[in-house]
C-alpha positions in Angstrom: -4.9 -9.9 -20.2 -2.3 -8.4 -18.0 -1.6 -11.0 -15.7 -2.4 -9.3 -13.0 -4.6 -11.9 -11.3 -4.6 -10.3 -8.3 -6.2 -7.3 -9.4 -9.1 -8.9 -11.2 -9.6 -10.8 -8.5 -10.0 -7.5 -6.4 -12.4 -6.0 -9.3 -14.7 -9.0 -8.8 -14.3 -8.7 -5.0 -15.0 -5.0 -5.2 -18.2 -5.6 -7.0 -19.2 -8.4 -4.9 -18.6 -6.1 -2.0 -21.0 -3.6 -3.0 -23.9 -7.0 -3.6 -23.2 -7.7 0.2 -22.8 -4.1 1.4 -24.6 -1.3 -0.4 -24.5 1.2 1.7 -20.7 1.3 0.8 -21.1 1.3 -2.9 -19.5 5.2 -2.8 -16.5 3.2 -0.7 -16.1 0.7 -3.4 -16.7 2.6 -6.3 -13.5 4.9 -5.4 -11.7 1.6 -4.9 -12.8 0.6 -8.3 -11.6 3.6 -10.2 -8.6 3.5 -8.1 -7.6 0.0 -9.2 -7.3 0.8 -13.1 -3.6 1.7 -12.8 -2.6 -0.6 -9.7 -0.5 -3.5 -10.0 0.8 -7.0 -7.7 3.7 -4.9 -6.4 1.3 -1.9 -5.4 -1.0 -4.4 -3.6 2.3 -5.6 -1.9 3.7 -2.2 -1.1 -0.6 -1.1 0.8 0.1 -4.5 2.9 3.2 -3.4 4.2 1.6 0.2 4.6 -1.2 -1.0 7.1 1.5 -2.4 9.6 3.2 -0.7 12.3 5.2 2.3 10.2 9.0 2.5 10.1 11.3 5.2 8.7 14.7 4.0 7.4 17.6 5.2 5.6 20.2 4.1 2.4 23.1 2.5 3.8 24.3 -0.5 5.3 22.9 -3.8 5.2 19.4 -4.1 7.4 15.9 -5.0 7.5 15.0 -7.2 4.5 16.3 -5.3 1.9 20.7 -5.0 1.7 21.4 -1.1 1.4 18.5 0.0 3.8 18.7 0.6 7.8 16.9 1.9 10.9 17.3 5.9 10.4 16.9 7.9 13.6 13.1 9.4 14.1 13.5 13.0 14.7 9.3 14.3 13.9 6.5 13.1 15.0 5.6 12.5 10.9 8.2 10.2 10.8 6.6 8.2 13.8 3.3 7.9 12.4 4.5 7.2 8.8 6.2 5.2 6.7 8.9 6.4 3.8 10.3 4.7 0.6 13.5 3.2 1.9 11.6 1.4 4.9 8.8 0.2 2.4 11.4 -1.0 0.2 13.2 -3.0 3.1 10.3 -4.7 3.7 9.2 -5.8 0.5 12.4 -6.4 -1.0 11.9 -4.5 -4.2 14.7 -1.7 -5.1 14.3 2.0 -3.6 13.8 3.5 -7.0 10.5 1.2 -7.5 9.5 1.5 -4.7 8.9 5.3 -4.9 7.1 5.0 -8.1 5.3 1.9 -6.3 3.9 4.3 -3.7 3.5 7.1 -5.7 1.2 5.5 -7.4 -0.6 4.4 -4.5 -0.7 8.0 -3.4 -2.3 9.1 -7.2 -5.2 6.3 -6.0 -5.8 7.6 -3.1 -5.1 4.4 -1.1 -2.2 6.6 0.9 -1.3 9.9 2.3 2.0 11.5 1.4 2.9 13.3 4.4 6.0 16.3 4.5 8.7 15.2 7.2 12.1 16.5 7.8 13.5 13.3 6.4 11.4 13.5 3.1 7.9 12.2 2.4 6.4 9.6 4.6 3.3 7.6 3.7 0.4 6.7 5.4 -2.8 4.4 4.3 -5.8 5.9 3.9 -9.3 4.4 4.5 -9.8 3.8 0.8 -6.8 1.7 1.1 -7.8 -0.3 4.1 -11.2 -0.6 2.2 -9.5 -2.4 -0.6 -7.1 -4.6 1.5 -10.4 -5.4 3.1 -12.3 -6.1 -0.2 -9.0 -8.5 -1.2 -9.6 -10.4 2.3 -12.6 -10.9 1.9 -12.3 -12.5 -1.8 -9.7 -15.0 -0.6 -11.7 -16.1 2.6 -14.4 -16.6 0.0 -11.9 -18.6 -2.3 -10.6 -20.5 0.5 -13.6 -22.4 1.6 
């Protein structure tokens, strides 16, 4: 009803999951009650989330978002995590969003909001690898 395909697709997948794997039904069902408030753009933000992390500033142009650059790395946080301006430079949406994006995110449990000298930094958790792994899974289904 929401047009959040995406999502119901990861509801079906999640349940699907748990047929195939029931020893992780207490996995799945945290991803379940997770999904309730999570949206395309959150799924889009936890993708980014599982690469390698970056920490970036406001400012001039850089990366994929204009506004956004490389900010100098001064904590070991801030090499292990990812914060809102790098997140946003790499999938395009505005700062602002962004930080509600992976605040919600954080709410789910699907990251970790870490304290670094630069602000917050975020880092995926296993219940968010479980559902980008329960989404994978649905579209390698789909696609054969």
């Amino acid at each position: 009803m929401t047009g959040q395909d995406e999502i119901l697709d990861a509801l079906g997948a999640a349940l699907g999951s748990v047929v195939l794997q029931p020893d992780r039904v207490d996995d799945v069902e945290l991803v379940l009650i997770g999904l309730q408030d999570i949206r395309r753009h959150h799924v889009a933000a936890l993708r980014v989330l599982d690469g390698p992390p970056e920490w970036r500033e406001e400012g001039e142009e850089g990366g994929d978002n204009p506004g956004v650059q490389a900010a100098k790395i001064t904590t070991d946080v801030e090499r292990l995590t990812w914060n809102v301006e790098a997140v946003a430079g790499r999938t395009g949406m505005p700062v602002d969003t962004t930080y509600v994006t992976v605040t919600g995110l954080a709410n789910a449990g699907f990251v970790r909001a870490l304290g670094a000298m630069g602000g917050l930094g975020y880092r995926i958790t296993d219940l968010g690898r479980t559902l980008l792994e329960v989404l994978e899974r649905y579209n390698d289904a789909q696609a054969t």
